[in-house]
C-alpha positions in Angstrom: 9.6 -4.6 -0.3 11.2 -1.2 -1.1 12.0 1.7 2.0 12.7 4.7 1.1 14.2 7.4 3.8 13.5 10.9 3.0 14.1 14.3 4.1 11.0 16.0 3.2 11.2 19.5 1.7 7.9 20.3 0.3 4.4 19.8 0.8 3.7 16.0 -1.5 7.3 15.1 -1.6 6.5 11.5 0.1 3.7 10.8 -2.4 6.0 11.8 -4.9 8.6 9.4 -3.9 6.3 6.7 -3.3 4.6 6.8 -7.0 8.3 7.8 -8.3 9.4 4.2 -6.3 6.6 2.1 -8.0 6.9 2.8 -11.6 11.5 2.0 -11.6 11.8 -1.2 -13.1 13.0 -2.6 -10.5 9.8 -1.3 -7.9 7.0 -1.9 -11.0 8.0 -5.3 -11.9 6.8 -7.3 -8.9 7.3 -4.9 -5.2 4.3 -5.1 -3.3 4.9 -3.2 -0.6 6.7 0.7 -1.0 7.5 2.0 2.4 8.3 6.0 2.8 10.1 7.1 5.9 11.7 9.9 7.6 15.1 10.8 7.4 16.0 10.0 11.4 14.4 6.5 10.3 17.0 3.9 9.2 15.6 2.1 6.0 17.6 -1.0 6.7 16.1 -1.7 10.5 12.7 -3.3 9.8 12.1 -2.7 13.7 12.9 1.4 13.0 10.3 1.0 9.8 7.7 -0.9 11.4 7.9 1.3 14.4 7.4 4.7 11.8 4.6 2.7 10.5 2.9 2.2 13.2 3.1 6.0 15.1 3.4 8.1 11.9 1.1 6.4 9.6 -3.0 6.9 9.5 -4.0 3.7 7.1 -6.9 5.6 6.0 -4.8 8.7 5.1 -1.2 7.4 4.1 -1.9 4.2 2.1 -2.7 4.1 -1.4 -3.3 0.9 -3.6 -2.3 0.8 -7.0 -3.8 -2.1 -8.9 -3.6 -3.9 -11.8 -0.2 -3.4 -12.2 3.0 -5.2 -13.9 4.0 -8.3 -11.8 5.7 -11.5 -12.4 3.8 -15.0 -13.6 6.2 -16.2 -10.4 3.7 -14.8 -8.0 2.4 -17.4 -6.2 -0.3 -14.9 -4.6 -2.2 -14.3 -8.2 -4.5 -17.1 -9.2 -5.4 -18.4 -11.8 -2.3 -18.4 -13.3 -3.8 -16.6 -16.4 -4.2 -13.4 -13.6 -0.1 -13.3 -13.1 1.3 -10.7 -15.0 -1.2 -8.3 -13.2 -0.6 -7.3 -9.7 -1.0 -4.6 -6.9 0.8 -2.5 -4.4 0.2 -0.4 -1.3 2.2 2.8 -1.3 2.8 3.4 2.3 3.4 7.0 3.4 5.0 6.7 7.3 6.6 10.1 7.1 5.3 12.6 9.6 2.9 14.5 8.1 4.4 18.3 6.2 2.2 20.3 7.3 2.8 19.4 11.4 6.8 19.2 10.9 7.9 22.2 13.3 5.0 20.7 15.6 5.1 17.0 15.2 6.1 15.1 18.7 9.7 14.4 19.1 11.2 11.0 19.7 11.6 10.0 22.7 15.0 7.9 24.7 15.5 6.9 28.2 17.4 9.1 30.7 21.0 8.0 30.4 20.9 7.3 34.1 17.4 4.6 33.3 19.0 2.9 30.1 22.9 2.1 31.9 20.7 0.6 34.7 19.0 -1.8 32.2 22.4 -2.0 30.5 24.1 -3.3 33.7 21.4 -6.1 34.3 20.4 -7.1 30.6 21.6 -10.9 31.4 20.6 -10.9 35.1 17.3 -10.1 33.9 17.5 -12.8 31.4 17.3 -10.5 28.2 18.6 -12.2 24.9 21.4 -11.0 22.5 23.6 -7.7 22.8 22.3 -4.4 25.1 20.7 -2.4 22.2 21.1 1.4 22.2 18.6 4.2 22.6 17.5 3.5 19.1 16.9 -0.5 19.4 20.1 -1.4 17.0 22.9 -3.3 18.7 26.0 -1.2 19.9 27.8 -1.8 16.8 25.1 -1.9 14.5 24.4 1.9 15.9 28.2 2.9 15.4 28.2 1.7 12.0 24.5 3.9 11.3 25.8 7.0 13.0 28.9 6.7 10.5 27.1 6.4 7.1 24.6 8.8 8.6 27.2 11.7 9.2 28.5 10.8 5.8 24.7 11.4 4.7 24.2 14.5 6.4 27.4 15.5 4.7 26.5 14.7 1.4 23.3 16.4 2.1 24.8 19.5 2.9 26.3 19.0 -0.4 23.8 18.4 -2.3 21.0 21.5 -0.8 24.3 23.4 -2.4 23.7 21.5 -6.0 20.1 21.3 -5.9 20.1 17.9 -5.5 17.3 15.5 -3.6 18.8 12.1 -2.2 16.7 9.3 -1.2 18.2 6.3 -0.3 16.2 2.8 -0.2 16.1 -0.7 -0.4 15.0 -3.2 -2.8 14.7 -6.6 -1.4 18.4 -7.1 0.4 20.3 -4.9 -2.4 20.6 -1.3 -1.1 21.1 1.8 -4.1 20.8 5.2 -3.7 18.6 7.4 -6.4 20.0 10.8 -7.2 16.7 12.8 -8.5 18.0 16.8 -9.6 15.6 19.5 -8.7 15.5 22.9 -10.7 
């Protein structure tokens, strides 16, 4: 499975991304599954992608299949074995949509006052693991997003300056970062 986070800056860029994320080497050879989010979506928080998936994505709109394309013999999902090197993927596009970006909902958060209540009872009321933040991660798992976001944003600012679009995504557990320059 590949994410890709995106800030969007034209009308396609998504679908770009997308088709861009299934023909690397690394996406072509056997990914099934090509994931586009937002930027204020964190790539490396399935509960952050599946939640973009599910209020940002229209299947009948925002997913495309490619098939018949490169795949491993490995893949235990093609059969007979002589159908192995051939494959498919769905391109999933859970970005909000271009054309409704000054007008698309906002995200909402609890009232500061409604999550420390929570906060102060999560193991009276018999909740597991650590009090997540406003944005589902763990206290420190938040801390540690805010800081490579900032970093992001920075680089960001950076790179509007050069002309330069950044996604960032994930390939299986092995994060890397694409650099793509725009004229």
């Amino acid at each position: 499975m590949t994410v890709i986070s995106l800030e969007q800056r034209y009308a396609g860029h998504a679908a770009q991304a997308l088709a861009l994320a299934a023909q690397v080497p690394g996406g072509a050879y056997y990914t099934k599954w090509i994931i586009a989010v937002d930027e204020d979506v964190d790539p490396t928080d399935m509960d952050q992608v599946i939640w973009a998936m599910s209020s940002r994505c229209n299947p009948i709109d925002d997913v495309d299949i490619l098939r018949n394309t490169w795949s491993t013999w490995l893949d235990p999902t093609q059969n007979p074995p002589e159908k192995r090197p051939y494959g498919s993927k769905a391109l999933i596009n859970a970005c909000k949509e271009h054309r409704y970006l000054p007008v698309f909902s906002k995200r909402t958060a609890l009232r500061k006052e409604m999550y420390d209540k929570v906060a102060g009872e999560w193991k009276k009321l018999g909740l597991p693991g650590q009090v997540p933040d406003g944005a589902g991660r763990s206290r420190k798992k938040r801390k540690s997003f805010i800081t490579k976001s900032a970093a992001s944003s920075r680089a960001n600012s950076r790179a509007k300056k050069t002309k330069v679009s950044r996604l960032s995504y994930t390939l299986g557990a092995s994060p890397f970062s694409c650099h793509a320059c725009r004229e």
